[in-house]
VOGU-3710 file (C-alpha; in Angstrom, 3 decimals, decimal comma):
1> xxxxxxxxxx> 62,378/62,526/167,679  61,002/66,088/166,298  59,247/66,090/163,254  61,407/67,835/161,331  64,315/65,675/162,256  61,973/62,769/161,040  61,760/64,089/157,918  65,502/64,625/157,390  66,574/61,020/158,536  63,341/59,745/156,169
11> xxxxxxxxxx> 65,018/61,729/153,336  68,393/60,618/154,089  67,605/56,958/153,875  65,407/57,295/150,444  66,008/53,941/148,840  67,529/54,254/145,536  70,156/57,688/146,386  73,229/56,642/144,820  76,235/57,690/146,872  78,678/60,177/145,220
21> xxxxxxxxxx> 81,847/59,404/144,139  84,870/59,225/146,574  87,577/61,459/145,229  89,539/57,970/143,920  86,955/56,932/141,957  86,188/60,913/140,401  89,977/60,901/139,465  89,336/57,518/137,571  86,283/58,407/135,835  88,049/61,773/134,951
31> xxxxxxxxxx> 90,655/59,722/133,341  88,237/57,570/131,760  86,920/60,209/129,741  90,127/61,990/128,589  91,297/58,420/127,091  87,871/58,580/125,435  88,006/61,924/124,124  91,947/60,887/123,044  90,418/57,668/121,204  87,491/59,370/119,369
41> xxxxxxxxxx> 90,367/61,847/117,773  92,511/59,261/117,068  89,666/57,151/114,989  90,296/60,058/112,759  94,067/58,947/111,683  92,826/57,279/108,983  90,750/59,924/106,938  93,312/62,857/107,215  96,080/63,233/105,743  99,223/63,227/107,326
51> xxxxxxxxxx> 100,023/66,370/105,436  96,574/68,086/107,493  97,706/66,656/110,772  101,023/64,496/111,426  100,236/64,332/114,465  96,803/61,961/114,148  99,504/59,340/112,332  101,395/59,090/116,085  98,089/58,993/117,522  97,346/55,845/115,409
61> xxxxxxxxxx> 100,501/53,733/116,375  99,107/53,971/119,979  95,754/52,700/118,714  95,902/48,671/120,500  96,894/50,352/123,857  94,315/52,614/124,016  91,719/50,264/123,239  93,717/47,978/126,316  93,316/50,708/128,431  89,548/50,653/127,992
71> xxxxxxxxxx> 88,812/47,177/128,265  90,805/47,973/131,887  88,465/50,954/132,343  85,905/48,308/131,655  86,664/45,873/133,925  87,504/48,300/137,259  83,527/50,097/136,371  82,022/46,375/136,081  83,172/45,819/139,720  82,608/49,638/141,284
81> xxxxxxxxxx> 80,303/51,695/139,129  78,457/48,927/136,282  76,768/51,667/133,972  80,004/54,038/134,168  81,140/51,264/131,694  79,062/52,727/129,131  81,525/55,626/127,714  84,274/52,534/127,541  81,748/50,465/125,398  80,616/53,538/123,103
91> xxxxxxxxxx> 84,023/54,654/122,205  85,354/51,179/121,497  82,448/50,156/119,483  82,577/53,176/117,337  85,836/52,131/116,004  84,999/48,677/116,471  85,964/47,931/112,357  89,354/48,333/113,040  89,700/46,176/115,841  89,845/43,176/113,612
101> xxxxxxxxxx> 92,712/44,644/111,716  95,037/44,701/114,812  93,664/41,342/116,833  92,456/38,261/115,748  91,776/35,431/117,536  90,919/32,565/115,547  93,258/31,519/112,803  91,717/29,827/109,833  93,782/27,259/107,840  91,339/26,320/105,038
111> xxxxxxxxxx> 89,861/28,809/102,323  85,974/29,610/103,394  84,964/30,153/99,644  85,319/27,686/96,805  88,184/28,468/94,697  89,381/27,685/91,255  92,849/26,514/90,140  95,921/25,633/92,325  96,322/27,121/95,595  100,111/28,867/95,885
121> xxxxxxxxxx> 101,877/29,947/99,214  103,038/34,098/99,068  105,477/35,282/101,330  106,792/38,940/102,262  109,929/39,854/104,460  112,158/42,952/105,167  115,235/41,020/105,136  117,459/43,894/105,815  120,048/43,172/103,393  120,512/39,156/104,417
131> xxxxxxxxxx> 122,228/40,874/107,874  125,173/42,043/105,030  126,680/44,418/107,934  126,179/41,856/110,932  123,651/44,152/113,100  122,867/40,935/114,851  126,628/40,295/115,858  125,390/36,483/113,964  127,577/35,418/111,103  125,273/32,832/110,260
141> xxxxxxxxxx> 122,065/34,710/109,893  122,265/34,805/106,129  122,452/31,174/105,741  119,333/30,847/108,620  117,747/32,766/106,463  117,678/31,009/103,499  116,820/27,958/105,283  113,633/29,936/106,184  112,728/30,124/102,548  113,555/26,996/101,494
151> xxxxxxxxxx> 111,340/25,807/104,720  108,337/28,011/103,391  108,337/27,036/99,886  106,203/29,966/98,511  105,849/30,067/95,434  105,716/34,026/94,784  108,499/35,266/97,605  108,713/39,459/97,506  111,583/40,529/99,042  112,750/44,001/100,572
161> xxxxxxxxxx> 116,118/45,568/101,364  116,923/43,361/99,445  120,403/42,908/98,388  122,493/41,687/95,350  126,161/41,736/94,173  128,076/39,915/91,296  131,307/40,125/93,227  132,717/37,095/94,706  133,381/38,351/97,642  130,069/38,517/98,641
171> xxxxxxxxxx> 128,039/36,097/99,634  125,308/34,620/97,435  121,994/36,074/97,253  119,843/36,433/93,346  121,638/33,498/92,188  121,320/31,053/94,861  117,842/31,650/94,979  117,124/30,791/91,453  119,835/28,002/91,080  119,365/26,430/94,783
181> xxxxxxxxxx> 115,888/27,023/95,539  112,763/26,326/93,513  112,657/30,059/91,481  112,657/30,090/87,679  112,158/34,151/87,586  112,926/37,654/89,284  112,222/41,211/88,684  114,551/42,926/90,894  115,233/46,786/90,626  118,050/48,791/92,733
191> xxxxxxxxxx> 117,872/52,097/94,027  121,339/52,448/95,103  124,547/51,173/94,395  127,915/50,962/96,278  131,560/50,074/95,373  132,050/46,624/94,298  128,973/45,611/92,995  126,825/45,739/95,579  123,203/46,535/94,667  119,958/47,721/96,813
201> xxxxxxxxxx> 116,374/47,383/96,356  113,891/44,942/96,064  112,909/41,738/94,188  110,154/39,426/93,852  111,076/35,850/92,925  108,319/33,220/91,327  107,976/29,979/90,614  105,661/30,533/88,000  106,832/32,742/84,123  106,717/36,714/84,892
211> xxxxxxxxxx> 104,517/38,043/81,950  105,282/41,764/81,939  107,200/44,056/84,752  107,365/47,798/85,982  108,022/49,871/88,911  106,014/53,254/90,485  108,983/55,826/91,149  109,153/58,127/94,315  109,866/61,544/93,204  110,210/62,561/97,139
221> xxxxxxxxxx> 111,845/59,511/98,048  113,467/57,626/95,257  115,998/55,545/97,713  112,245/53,474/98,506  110,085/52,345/96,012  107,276/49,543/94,090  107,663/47,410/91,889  105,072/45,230/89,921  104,886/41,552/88,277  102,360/40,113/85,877
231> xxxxxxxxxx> 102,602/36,639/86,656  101,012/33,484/85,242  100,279/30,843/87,976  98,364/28,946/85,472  94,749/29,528/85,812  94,986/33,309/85,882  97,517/35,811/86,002  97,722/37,946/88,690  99,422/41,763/89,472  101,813/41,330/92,634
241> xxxxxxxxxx> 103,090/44,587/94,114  105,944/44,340/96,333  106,610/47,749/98,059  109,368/49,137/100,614  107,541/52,309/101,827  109,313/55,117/103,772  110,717/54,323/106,786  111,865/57,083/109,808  115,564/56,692/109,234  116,589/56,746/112,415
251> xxxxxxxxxx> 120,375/56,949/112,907  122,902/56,135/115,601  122,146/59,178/117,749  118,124/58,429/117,365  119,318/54,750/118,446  121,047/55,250/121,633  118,272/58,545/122,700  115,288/55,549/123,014  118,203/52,918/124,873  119,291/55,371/127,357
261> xxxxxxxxxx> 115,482/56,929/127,948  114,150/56,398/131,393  112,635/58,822/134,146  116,308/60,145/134,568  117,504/61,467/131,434  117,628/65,461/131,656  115,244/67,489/130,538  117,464/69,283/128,128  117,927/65,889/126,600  115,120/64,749/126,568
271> xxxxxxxxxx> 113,151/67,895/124,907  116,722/68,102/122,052  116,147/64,169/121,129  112,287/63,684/120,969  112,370/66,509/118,812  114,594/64,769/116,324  112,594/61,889/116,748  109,374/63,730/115,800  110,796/65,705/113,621  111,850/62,028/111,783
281> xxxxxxxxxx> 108,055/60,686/112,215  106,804/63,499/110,435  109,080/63,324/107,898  108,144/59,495/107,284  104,423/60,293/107,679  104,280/62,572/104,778  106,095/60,464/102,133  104,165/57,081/103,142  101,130/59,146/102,085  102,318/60,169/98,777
291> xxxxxxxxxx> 103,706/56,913/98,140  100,576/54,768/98,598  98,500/57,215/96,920  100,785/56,747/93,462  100,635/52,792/94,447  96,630/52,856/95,197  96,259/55,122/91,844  98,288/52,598/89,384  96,544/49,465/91,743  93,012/50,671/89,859
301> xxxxxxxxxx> 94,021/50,778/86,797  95,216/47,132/86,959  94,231/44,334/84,323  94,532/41,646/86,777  93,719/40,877/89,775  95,553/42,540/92,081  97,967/41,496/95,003  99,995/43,706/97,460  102,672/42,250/99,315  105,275/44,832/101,660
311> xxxxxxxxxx> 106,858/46,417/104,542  104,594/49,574/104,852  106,338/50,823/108,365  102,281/52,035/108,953  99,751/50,935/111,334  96,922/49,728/110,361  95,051/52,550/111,642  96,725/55,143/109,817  95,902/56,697/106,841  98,907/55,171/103,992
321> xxxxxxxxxx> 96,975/51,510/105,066  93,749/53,283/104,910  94,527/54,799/100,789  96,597/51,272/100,142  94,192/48,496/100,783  91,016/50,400/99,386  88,347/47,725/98,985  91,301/45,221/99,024  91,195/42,177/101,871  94,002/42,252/104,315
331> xxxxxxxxxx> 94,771/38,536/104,608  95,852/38,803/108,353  92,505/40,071/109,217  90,695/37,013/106,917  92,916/34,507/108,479  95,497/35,368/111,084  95,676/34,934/114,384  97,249/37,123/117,796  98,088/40,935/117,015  100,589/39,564/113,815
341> xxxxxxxxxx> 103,422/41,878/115,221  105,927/42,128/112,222  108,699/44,853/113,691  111,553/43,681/115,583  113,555/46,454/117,351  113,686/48,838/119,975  110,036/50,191/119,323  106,671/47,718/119,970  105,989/44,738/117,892  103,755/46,754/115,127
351> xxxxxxxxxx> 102,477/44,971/112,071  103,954/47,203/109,688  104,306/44,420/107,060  100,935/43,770/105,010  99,618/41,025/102,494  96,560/42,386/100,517  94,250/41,025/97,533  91,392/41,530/95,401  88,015/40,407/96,772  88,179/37,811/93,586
361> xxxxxxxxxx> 90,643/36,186/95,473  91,020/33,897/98,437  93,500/33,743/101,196  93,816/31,662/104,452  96,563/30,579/106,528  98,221/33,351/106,929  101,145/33,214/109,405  103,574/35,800/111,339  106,822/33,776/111,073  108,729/33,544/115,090
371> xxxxxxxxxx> 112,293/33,955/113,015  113,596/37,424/114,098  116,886/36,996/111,728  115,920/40,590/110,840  114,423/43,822/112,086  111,277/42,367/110,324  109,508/39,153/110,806  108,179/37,264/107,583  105,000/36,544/107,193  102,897/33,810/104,468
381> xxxxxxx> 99,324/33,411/103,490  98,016/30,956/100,513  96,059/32,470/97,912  93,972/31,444/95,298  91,294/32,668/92,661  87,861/31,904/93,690  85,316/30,418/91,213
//
């Protein structure tokens, strides 16, 4: 063999000379760092407000699947390319604080600090007016309900969409649940009315006297709102929020768009309903972060310690649960267990629906509820002051 041929196959075979990448595996690690670059912006939901940049609040609702999506990434460079794994690892550990907030994987069932007084059982559901128009085609889901809450016993039980009426000819709801269940007081508040009585809001019932009352309007969006109870469980008394935060109002058109969407519906279509929808998302965005800055405002200036029960139709990436729970303790991520999925309906399972509390208090136990008798799941945690 010449020389100079020697030399080339000696440089060819130089131990060490990592082969490049086939064009497979270049397309991969291509897309490995756009869904990197997509989850650094999107760890910026949070801090900016939807009224800077909606469109970091859309970006958070797709938070869990992105972080999927790497552990995938992961997993394909751990058997191909091991150190490629690296930008995976980076980007997930820099928003690794917030991982907690949307998995969990052990639940704990007994407080981990030594508390003071009586522990009591709070509970929070959407009930979506006790099914009063029959979305779920069920005539008994009113009365499955209540055997829900008589099940969970809680002893503070906030309630949204929730609805009341005097009239006869509708069925029970206020009354039954102070005369039938175990509730000796209720601050309810309506903010609209229709013919024959009928009344819609929100209430939070206790088993336990209701000191002093109030409720933090909506300018923007006075059809939602919060309303607050002093209450006296007997060792303390604490401040429990119950809020119904904006929603995206989506109608019957908005309904049947996400049914019928697949890989066939027209362009023309397609472009003339995700526009609504977006146009809807926005919409919700910007009042959520309004309304939890009035809530998070009044929270401070609180005598008591505070608890914050509600449906809050945001993430827990975004930026209204960012504002809300402050220095508060979100009692799914201190005791819950799975990803605590709280929305029923044609969208994923998000947990939209949020018990928080003072750090001077204690909660454990806290469970997502399996009933889906409404487009919300109900979920419980007990509670107690610490010592």
């Amino acid at each position: 063999m010449p020389r100079e041929e020697e030399s080339n196959a000696s440089v060819g075979a130089q131990p060490g000379r990592k082969k490049r990448l086939g064009f497979g595996l270049r397309l991969i690690w291509w897309a490995n760092g756009l869904a990197a670059l997509l989850l650094l912006v999107t760890l910026l939901a949070p801090h900016v407000s939807p009224a800077v940049a909606w469109p970091l609040a859309l970006l958070a609702m797709s938070y869990s699947y992105q972080v999927i999506l790497h552990a995938l990434f992961i997993g394909w460079w751990l058997l191909f390319r091991p150190r490629r794994m690296v930008l995976s690892i980076m980007v997930v550990l820099l928003g690794w604080s917030h991982v907690g907030d949307h998995f969990q994987l052990l639940a704990r069932n007994e407080p981990s600090r030594p508390i003071a007084g009586t522990p009591l059982k709070i509970m929070s559901w959407n009930v979506r007016l006790f099914d009063l128009y029959n979305w779920s085609h069920n005539q008994r889901t009113r009365d499955s309900m209540f055997s829900v809450l008589e099940r969970e016993g809680a002893g503070i039980l906030c309630l949204q969409e929730f609805f009341h009426s005097p009239n006869p000819r509708f069925f029970r709801t206020k009354d039954a649940l102070l005369n039938d269940l175990y509730y000796s007081a209720v601050h309810d508040n309506y903010s609209a009315t229709a013919r024959n009585d009928q009344n819609f809001g929100i209430a939070t019932f206790s088993m336990y006297p209701i000191l002093d009352k109030g409720s933090i309007p909506f300018p923007d969006n006075p059809r939602n709102q919060c309303i607050w109870s002093d209450i006296d469980i007997g060792t303390d008394t604490i401040r429990v929020y119950n809020a119904h935060l904006a929603s995206y109002h989506f109608g019957g058109e908005d309904h049947r768009f996400l049914d019928s969407l697949d890989t066939t519906t027209p362009g023309q279509d397609l472009k003339r309903g995700g526009s609504r929808i977006l146009k809807l998302l926005r919409r919700g965005f910007h009042l959520r972060a309004d309304e939890v800055e009035r809530i998070a405002e009044h929270m401070a200036h609180s005598p008591h310690p505070v608890v914050h029960c509600g449906d809050l139709n945001d993430v827990p990436l975004s930026y209204s649960y960012r504002i809300l729970r402050g220095s508060k303790r979100d009692a799914f991520r201190e005791s819950g267990q799975g990803t605590g999925g709280t929305y029923v309906g044609r969208l994923p399972s998000f947990r939209i629906d949020h018990i928080l509390h003072d750090a001077t208090l204690e909660s454990w136990g806290h469970k997502t509820l399996p009933e889906t008798l409404s487009d919300h799941r109900p979920i419980t945690c007990m509670i107690a002051a610490l010592e």
